[in-house]
Every structure is written in structure tokens, then in C-alpha cells.
KEPAVO-866638 format. One record per atom (N, C-alpha, C): residue in three letters; atom name; x, y, z. Coordinates in nm, 2 decimals, always signed. Atoms other than C-alpha are relative to their C-alpha. Layout:
<recs>
Ala_CA_X_Y_Z .
...
</recs>
This chain:
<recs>
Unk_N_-0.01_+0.15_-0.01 .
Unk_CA_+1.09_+1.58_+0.23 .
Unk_C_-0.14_-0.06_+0.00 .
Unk_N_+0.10_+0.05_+0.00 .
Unk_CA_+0.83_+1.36_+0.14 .
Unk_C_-0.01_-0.16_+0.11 .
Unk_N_-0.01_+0.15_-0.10 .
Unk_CA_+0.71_+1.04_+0.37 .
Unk_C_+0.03_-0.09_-0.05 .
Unk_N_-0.08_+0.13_+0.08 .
Unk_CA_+0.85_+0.79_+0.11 .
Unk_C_+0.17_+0.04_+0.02 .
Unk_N_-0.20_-0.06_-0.05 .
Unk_CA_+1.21_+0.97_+0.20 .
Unk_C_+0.01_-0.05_+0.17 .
Unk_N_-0.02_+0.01_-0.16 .
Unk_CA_+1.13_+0.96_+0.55 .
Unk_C_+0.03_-0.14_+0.08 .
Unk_N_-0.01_+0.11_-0.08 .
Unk_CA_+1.04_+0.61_+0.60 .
Unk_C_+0.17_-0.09_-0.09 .
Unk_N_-0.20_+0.05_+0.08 .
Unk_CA_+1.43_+0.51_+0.34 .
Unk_C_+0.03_+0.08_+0.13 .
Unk_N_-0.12_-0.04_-0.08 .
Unk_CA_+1.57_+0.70_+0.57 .
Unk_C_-0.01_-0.05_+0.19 .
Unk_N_+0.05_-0.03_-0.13 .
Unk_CA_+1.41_+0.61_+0.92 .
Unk_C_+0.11_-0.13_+0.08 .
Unk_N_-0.09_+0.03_-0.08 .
Unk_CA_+1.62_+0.30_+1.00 .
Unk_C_+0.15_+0.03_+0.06 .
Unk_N_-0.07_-0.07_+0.03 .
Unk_CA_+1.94_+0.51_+0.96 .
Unk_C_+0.01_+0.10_+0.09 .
Unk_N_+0.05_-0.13_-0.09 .
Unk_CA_+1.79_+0.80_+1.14 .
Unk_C_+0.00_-0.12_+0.19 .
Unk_N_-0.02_+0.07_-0.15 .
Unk_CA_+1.70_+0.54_+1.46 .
Unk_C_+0.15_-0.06_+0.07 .
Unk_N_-0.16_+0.05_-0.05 .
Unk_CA_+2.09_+0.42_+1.43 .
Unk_C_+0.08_+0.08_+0.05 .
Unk_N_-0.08_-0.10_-0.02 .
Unk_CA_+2.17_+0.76_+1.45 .
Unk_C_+0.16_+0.00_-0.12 .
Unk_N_-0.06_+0.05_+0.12 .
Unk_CA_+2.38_+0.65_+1.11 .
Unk_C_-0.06_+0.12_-0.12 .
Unk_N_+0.03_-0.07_+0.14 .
Unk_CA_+2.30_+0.95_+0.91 .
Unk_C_+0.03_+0.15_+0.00 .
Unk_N_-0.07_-0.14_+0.02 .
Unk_CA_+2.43_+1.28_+0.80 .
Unk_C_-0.04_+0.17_+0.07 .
Unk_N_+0.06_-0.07_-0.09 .
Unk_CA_+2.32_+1.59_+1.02 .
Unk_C_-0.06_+0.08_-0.11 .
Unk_N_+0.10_-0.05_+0.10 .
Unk_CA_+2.14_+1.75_+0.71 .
Unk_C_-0.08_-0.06_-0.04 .
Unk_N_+0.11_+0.08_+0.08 .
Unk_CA_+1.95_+1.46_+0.60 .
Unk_C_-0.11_+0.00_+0.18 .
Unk_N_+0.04_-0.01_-0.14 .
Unk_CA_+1.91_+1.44_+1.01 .
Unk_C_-0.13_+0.13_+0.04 .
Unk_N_+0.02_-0.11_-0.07 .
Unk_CA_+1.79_+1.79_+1.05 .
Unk_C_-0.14_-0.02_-0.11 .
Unk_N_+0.09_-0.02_+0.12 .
Unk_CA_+1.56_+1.74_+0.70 .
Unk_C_-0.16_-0.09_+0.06 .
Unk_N_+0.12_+0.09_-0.03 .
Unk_CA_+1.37_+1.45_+0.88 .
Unk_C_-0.09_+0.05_+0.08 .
Unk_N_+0.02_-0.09_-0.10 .
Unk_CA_+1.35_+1.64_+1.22 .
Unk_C_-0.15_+0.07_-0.02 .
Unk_N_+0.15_-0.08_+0.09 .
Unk_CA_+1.14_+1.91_+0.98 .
Unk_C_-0.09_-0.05_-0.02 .
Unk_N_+0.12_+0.07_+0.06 .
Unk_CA_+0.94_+1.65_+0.84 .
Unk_C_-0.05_-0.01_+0.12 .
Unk_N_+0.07_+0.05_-0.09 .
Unk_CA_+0.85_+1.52_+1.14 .
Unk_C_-0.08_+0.12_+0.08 .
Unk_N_+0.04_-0.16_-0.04 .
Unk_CA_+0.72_+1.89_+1.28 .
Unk_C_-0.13_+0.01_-0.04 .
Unk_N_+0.19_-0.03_+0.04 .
Unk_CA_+0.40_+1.88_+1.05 .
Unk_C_+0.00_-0.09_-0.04 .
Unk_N_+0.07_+0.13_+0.06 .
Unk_CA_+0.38_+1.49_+0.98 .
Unk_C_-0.03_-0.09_+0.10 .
Unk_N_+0.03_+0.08_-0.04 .
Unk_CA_+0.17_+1.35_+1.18 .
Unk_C_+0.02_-0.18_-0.02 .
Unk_N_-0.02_+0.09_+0.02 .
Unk_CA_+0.18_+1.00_+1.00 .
Unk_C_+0.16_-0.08_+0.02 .
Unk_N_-0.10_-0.02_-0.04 .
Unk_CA_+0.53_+1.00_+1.02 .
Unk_C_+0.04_-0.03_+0.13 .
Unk_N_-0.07_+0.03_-0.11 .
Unk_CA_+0.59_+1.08_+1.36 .
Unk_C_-0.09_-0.15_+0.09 .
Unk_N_+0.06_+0.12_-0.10 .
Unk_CA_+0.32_+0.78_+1.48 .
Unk_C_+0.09_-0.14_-0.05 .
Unk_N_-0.07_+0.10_+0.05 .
Unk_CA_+0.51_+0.55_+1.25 .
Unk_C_+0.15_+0.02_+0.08 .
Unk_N_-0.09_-0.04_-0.10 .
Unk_CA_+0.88_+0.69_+1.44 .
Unk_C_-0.06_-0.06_+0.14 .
Unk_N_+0.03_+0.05_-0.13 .
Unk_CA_+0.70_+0.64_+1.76 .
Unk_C_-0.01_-0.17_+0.13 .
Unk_N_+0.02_+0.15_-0.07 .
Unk_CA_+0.58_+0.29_+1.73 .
Unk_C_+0.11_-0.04_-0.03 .
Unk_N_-0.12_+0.08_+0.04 .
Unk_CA_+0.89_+0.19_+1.60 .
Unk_C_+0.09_-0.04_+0.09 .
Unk_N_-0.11_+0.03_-0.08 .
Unk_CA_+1.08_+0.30_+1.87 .
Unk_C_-0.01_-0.05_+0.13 .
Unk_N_+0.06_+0.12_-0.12 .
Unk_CA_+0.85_+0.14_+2.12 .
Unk_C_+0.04_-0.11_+0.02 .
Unk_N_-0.02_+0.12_+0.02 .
Unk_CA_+0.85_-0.16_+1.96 .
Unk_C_+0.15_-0.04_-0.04 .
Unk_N_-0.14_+0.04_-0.03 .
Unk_CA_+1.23_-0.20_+1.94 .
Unk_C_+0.04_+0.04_+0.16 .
Unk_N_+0.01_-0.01_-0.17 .
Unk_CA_+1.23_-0.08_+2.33 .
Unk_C_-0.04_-0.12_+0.07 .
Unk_N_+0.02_+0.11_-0.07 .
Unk_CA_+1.02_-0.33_+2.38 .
Unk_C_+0.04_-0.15_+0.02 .
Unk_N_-0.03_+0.08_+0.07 .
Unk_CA_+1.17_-0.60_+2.18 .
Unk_C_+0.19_+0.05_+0.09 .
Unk_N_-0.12_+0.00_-0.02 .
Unk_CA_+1.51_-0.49_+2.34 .
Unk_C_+0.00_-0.05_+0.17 .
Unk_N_+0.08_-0.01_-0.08 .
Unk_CA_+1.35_-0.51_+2.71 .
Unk_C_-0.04_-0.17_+0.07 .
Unk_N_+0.14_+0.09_-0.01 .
Unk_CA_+1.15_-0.83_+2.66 .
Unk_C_+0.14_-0.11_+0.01 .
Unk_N_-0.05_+0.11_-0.04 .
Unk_CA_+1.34_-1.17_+2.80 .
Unk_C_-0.03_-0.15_-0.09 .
Unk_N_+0.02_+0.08_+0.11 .
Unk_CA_+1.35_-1.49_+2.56 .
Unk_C_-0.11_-0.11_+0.07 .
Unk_N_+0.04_+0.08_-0.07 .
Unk_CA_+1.10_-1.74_+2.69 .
Unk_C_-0.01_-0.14_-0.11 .
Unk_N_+0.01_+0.19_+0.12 .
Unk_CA_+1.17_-2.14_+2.58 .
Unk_C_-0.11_-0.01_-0.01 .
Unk_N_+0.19_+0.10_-0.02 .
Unk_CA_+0.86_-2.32_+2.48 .
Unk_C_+0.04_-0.11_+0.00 .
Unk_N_-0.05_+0.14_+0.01 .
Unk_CA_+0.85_-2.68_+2.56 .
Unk_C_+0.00_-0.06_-0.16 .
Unk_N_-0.01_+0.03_+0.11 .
Unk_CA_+0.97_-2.87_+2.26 .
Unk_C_-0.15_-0.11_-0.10 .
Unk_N_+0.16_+0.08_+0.11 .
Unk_CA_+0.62_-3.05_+2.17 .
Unk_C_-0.07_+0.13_-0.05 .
Unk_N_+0.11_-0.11_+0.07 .
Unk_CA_+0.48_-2.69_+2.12 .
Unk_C_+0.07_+0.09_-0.06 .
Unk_N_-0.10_-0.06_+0.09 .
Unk_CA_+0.79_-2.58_+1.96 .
Unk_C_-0.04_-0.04_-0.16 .
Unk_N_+0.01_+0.08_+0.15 .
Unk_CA_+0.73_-2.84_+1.69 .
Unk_C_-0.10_+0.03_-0.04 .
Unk_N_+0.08_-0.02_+0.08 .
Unk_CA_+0.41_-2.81_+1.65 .
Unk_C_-0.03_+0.10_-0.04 .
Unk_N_+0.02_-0.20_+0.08 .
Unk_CA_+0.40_-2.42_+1.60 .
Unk_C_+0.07_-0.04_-0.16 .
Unk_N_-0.07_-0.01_+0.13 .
Unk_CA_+0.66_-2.51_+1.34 .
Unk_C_-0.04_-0.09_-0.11 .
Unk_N_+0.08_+0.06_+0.12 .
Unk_CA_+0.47_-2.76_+1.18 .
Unk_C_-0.12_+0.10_-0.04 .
Unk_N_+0.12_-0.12_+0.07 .
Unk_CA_+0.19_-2.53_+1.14 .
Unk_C_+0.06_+0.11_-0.13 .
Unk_N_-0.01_-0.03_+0.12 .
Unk_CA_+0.36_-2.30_+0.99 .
Unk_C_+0.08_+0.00_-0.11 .
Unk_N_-0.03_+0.06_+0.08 .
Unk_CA_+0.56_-2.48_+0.77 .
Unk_C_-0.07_-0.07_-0.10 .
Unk_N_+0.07_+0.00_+0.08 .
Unk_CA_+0.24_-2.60_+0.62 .
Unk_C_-0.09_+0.10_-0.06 .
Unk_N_+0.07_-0.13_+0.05 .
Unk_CA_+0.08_-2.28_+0.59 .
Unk_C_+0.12_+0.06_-0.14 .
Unk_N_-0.08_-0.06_+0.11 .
Unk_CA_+0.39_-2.18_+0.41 .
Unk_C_-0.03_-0.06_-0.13 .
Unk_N_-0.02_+0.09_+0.11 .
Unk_CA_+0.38_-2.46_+0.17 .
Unk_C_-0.15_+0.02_-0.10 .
Unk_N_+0.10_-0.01_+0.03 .
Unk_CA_+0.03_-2.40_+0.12 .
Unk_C_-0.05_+0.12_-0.09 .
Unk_N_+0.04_-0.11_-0.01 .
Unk_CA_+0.04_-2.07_+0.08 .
Unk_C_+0.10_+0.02_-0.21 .
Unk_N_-0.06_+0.04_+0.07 .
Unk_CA_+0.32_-2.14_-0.22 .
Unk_C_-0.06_-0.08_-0.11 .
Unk_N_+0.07_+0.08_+0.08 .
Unk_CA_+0.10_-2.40_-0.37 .
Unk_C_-0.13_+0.04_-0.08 .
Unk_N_+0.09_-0.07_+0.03 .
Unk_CA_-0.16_-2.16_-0.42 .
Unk_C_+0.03_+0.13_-0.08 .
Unk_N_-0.07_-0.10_+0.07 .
Unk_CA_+0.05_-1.88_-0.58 .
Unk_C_+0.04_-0.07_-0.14 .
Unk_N_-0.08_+0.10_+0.13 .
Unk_CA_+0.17_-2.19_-0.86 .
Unk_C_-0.09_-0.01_-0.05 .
Unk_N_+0.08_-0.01_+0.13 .
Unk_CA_-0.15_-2.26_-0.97 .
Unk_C_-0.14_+0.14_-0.03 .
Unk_N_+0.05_-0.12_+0.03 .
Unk_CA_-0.29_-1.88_-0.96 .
Unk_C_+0.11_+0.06_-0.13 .
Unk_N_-0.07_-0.08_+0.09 .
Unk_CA_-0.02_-1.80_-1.24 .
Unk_C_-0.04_-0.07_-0.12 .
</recs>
């Protein structure tokens, strides 16, 4: 298995959503793939932590203005991709 198989298959693999041969194939990979297993690791941190982590409101003046920000970055960012073509 190569690491372009590994990472198609990794959300799958984390759901536990996948066939015990493709399962057993990643397993392998993961055995002598360093890059791999750091990418697996953070993943499952960062959905730990993301699972973990409590919603915190923001008051709605710094709601808005986050969202104005980046609503013009978007726009910006858009406007700059139109006249680069």
C-alpha cells in the first residue's frame, strides 16, 4: 500500500467503516510509515480534541466583525483570482 491509498482510505479506517483486509493492509502500512502514522496520530488527537472541546459564544459585535473580515478576505481573495485568469 502506498500513502496516497492510505490517506483515501484513513477517514474510513478512523470510522472503523472498512473491510478487515483493506484494515489489516493499512495496519501494515502503518508498521514502516512513519509519515503515515504522524498524520493517523494527529488526526485522532485533533478529533479527540475537537470532540472534548465545549462551544464557546462570542459576543455578537465580535461575531460580526470576525465575519465581516472574513467575508472580505473572501471576496478579495475571488477578485484577485478574476483578474489573474
Amino acid at each position: 500500500m502506498k500513502c496516497a491509498e492510505f490517506l483515501k482510505e484513513l477517514t474510513d479506517y478512523l470510522d472503523d467503516a472498512i473491510s478487515p483486509g483493506v484494515k489489516r493492509e493499512l495496519e501494515e502500512h502503518l508498521q514502516w510509515c512513519h509519515d503515515c502514522e504522524v498524520v493517523l496520530n494527529t488526526t485522532q488527537k485533533t478529533i479527540e480534541i475537537y470532540r472534548n472541546n465545549k462551544l464557546y459564544e462570542l459576543p455578537e459585535t465580535l461575531r460580526v466583525r470576525i465575519h465581516s473580515i472574513i467575508m472580505t478576505k473572501c471576496k478579495g481573495s475571488r477578485q484577485s483570482k478574476k483578474t489573474s485568469t
